[in-house]
C-alpha positions in Angstrom: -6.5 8.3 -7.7 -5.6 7.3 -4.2 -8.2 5.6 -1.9 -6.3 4.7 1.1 -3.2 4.6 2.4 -1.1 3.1 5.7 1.0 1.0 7.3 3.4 0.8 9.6 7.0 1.4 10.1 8.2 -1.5 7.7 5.7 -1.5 5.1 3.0 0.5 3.7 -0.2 -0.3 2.0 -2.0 1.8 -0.8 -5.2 1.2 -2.4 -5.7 3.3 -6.1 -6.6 3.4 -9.5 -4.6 2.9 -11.4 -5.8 4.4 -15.4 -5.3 2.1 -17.8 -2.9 4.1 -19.9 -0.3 3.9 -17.1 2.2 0.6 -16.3 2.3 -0.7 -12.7 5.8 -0.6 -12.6 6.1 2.8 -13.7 3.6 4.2 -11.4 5.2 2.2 -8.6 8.4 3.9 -9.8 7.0 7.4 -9.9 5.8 7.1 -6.1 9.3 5.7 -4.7 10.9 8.4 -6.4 8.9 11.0 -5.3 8.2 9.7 -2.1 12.0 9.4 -1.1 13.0 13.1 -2.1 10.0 14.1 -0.1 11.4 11.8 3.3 15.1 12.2 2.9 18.1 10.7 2.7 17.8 8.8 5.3 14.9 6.9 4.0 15.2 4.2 1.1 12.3 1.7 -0.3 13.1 -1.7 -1.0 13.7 -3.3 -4.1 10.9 -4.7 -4.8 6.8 -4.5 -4.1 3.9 -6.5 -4.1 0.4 -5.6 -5.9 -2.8 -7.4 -6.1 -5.9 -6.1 -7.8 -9.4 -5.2 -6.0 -13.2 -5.8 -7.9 -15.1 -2.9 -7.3 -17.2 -5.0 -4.4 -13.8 -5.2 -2.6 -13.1 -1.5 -2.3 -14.5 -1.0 1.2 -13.2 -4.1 2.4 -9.5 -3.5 1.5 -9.7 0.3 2.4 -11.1 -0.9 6.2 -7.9 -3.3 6.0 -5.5 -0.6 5.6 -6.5 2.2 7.7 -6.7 -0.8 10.7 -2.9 -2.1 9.9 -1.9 -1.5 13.8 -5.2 -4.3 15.1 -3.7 -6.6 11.8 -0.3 -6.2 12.9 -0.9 -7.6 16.2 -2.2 -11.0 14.9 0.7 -11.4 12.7 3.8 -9.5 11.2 4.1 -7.9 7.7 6.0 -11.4 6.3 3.0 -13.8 7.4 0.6 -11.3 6.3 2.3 -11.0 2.8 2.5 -15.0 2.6 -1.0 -15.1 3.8 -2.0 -12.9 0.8 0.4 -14.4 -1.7 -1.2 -17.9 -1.0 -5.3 -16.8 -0.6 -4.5 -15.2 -4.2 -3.0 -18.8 -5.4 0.4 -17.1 -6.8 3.3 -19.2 -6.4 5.9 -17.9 -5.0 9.3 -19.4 -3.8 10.6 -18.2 0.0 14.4 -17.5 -1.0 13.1 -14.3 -3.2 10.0 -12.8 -1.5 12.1 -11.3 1.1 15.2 -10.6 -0.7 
């Protein structure tokens, strides 16, 4: 079930849940796929994505966060922002691979 969703024009943000009986990285799949028939040909996702995971005390937090990504945006670009959230999570993460 989807909760929020936005972005801007080089990255978008989505906040769902996910039911247990279905993989990230198939759901991912299914969205890209369906997503890019719906916005053309001259559209294409990247490779790969980023996901975190949200407690239930979090959920009006993150969804505030996405539907302001224009006021975030103009603190900082999508590649600071993802390194910000890649290192206040603690994952490790080496620069030559985040960005492709």
């Amino acid at each position: 079930m989807l909760i929020a969703a936005g972005g801007t024009g080089n990255h978008v943000h989505l906040l769902f849940i996910l039911p247990a009986s279905c993989s990230l990285a198939h759901a991912v799949q299914k969205l890209k796929g369906s997503s890019s028939r719906w916005l053309g040909r001259s559209f294409s996702w990247q490779e790969g994505y980023g996901a975190f995971s949200v407690s239930a005390s979090q959920v009006l937090v993150v969804k505030r966060y996405i539907q302001n990504q224009k006021e975030h945006h103009c603190k900082r670009n999508f590649e600071q922002e993802f390194v910000a959230l890649l290192r206040n999570c603690g994952i490790e993460y080496d620069e030559r691979y985040v960005f492709g």
